[in-house]
N, C-alpha and C positions, 0 to 999 in steps of 0.2 A: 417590102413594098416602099415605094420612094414617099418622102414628101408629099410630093405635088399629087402622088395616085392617089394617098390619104386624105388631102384636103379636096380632094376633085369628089372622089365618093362620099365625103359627107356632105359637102356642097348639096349634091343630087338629093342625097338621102334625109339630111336634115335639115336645109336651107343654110343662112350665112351662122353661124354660131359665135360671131360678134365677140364680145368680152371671153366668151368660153372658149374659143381658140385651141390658148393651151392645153385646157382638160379635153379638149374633144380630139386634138392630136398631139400626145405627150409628146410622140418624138422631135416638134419644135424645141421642146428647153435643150438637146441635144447642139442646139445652134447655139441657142445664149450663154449657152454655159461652157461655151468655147474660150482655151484663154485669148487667145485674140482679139475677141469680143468682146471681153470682162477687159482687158487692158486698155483697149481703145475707147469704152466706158469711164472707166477710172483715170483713164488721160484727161478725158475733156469734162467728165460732172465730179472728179475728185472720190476716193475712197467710202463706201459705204451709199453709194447708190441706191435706189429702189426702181422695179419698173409699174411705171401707171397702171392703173387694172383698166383703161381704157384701151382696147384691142378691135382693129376693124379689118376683115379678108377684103379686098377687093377683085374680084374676080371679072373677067370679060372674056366672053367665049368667045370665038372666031369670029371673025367678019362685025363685030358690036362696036359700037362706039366710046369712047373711054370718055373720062370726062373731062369736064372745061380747066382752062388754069386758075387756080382758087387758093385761097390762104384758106389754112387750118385754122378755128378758131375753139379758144379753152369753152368747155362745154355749158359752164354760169356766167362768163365773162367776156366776151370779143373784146372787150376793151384793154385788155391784160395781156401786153405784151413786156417784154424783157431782153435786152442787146446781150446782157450779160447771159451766159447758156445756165440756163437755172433746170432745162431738161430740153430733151430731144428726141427725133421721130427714128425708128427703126426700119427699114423699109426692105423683106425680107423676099428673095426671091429661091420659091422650090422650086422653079424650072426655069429652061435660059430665056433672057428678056431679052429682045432686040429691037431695036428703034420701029421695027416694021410692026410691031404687036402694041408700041404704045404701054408706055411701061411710067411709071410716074416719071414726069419731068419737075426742074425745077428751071428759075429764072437769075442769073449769075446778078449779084448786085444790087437787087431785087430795095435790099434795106436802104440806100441812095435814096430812092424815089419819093416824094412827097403823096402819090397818089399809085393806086392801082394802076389806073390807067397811064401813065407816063410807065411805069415799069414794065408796062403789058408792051412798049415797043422796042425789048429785048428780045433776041432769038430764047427758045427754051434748051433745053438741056435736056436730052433725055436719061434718066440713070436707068440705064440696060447692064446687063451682066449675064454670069453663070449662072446653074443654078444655084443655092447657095450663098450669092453674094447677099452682103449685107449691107447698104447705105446707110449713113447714119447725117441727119441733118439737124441742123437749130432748129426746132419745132416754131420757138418766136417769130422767124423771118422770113 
């Protein structure tokens, strides 16, 4: 059963399962523990990494609306941000994303801007892929 069939059937069956992700479909750590993945980690956060226990699916069915362009913020702290990559967002697609389905974007240049709203008058970016693909961004920016 792929990915996406396993996250789709528990979606149905037991709503979003949030931080529980992994335990509710092991066969994700099959992704992370890609060396690929482990290398392109250990490129940019340096040897001996850890991943956050903060995990969220965002899921949108056909024809739904995805949501607005927004910064992520640390969960005790919006105020806590960091230029230097101190950790970063994984953004993991089990089925193919294409700009038509609204797949996370992001905003090129984004850290420039003195305000939201001056950065909000860049085109977005959509990171679309396989399925599979894995984006990996500065969580801070």
């Amino acid at each position: 059963m792929t990915y996406f069939r396993r996250l789709k059937n528990s979606l149905i069956k037991n709503g979003n399962p949030g931080n529980n992700i992994l335990d509710e479909i092991t066969a994700l750590d099959d992704i992370f523990s890609q060396l690929v993945f482990q290398g392109a980690m250990t490129s940019i956060l340096g040897p001996n990494y850890i991943m956050h226990p903060h995990r969220h699916c965002h899921y949108n069915t056909p024809n739904s609306r995805g949501q607005g362009t927004h910064q992520d913020n640390y969960e005790d702290d919006e105020n806590v941000r960091h230029h230097r990559t101190r950790w970063t967002m994984a953004f993991c697609y089990p089925q193919d994303a294409d700009e038509e389905m609204g797949p996370t974007a992001i905003i090129s240049k984004s850290y420039y801007y003195l305000t939201h709203e001056a950065a909000h008058t860049e085109n977005e970016i959509a990171l679309s892929g396989e399925a599979g693909t894995i984006t990996i961004v500065h969580y801070d920016i």
